[in-house]
C-alpha positions as CSV (number, residue, x, y, z in Angstrom):
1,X,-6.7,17.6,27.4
2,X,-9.2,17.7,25.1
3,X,-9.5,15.2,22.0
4,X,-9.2,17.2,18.5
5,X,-10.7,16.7,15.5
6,X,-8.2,15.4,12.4
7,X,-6.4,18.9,10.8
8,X,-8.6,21.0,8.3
9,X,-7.9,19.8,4.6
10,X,-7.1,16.0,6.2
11,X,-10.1,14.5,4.2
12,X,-8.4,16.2,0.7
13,X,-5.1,14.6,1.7
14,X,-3.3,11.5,1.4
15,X,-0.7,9.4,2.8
16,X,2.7,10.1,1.3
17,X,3.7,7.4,-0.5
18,X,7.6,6.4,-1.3
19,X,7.9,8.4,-4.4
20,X,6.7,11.3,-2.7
21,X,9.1,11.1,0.0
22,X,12.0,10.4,-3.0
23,X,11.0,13.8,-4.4
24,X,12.2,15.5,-1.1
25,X,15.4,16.5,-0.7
26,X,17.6,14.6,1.4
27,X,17.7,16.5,4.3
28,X,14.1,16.5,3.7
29,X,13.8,12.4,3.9
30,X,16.2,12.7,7.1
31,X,13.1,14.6,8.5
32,X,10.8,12.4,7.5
33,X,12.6,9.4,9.3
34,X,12.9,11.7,12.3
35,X,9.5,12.7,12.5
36,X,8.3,9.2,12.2
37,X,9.7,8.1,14.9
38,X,8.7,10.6,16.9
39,X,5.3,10.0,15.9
40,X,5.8,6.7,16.9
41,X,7.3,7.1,20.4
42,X,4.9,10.2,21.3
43,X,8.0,12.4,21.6
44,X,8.4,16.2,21.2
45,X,10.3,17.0,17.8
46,X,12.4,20.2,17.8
47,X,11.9,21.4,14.4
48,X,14.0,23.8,12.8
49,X,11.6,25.8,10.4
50,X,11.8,28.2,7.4
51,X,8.3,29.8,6.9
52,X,7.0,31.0,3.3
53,X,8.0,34.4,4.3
54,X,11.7,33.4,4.8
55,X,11.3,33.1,8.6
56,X,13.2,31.3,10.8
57,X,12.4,29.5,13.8
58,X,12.4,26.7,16.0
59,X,9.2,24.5,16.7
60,X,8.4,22.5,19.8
61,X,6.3,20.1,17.3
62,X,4.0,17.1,18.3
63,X,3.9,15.9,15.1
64,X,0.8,13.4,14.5
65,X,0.6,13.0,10.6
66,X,2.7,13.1,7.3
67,X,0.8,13.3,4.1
68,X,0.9,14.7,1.0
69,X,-1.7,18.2,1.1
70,X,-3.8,19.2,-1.3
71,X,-1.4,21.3,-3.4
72,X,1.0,18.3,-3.8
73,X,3.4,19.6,-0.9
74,X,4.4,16.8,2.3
75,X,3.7,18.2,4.9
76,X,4.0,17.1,9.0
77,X,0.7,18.2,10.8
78,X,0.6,18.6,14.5
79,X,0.8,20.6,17.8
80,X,3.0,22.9,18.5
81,X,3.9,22.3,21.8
82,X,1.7,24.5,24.6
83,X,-0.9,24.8,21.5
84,X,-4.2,23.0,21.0
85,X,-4.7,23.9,17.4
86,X,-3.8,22.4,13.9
87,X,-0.4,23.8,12.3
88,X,0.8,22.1,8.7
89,X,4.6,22.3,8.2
90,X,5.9,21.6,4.8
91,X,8.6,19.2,4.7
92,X,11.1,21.3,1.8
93,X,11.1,23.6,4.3
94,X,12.3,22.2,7.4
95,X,16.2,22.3,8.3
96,X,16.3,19.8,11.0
97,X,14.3,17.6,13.1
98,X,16.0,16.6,16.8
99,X,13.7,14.1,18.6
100,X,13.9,15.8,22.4
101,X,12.6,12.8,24.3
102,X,9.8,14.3,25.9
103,X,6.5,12.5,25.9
104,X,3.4,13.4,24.9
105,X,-0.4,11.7,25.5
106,X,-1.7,12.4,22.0
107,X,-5.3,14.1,22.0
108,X,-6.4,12.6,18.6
């Protein structure tokens, strides 16, 4: 694998700080807990995903980053899984977050 640069719109972003993550709601912070320890662990996060077009799905995710974006929203970037590109996933919209065990060797 190759090594990829940080997401487009990292530099214009920050790290979410507590109050951010209060703001979410709580299946939203149960997310966030998940996701972090994937992050953590380099493990695969199953994420179940509700797009801005009212689309459901679920994500293969390896999730390398929460912060808070550029229009105020926190968001989870990584890889989906199979995928060498970028993808942002706002946090108020994810469902669920199931931490599948599989590792990854993270390319950033």
């Amino acid at each position: 694998m190759t090594t990829s640069s940080p997401p487009p719109g990292f530099e214009t972003s920050r790290a979410a700080t507590p109050d951010d993550l209060k703001s979410l709601p709580s299946i939203g912070r149960q997310a966030v807990q998940a996701l972090e320890q994937c992050i953590k662990s380099h493990h695969v996060a199953e994420i179940d995903y509700t797009d801005a077009e009212a689309r459901h799905r679920t994500i293969h995710f390896r999730a390398a980053y929460i912060r808070l974006n550029s229009a105020h929203h926190v968001v989870v970037w990584g890889m989906p899984e199979g995928a060498e590109h970028w993808e942002e996933l706002r946090l108020d919209r994810i469902g669920s977050v199931r931490d599948t065990g599989e590792v990854f060797e993270p390319t950033w």
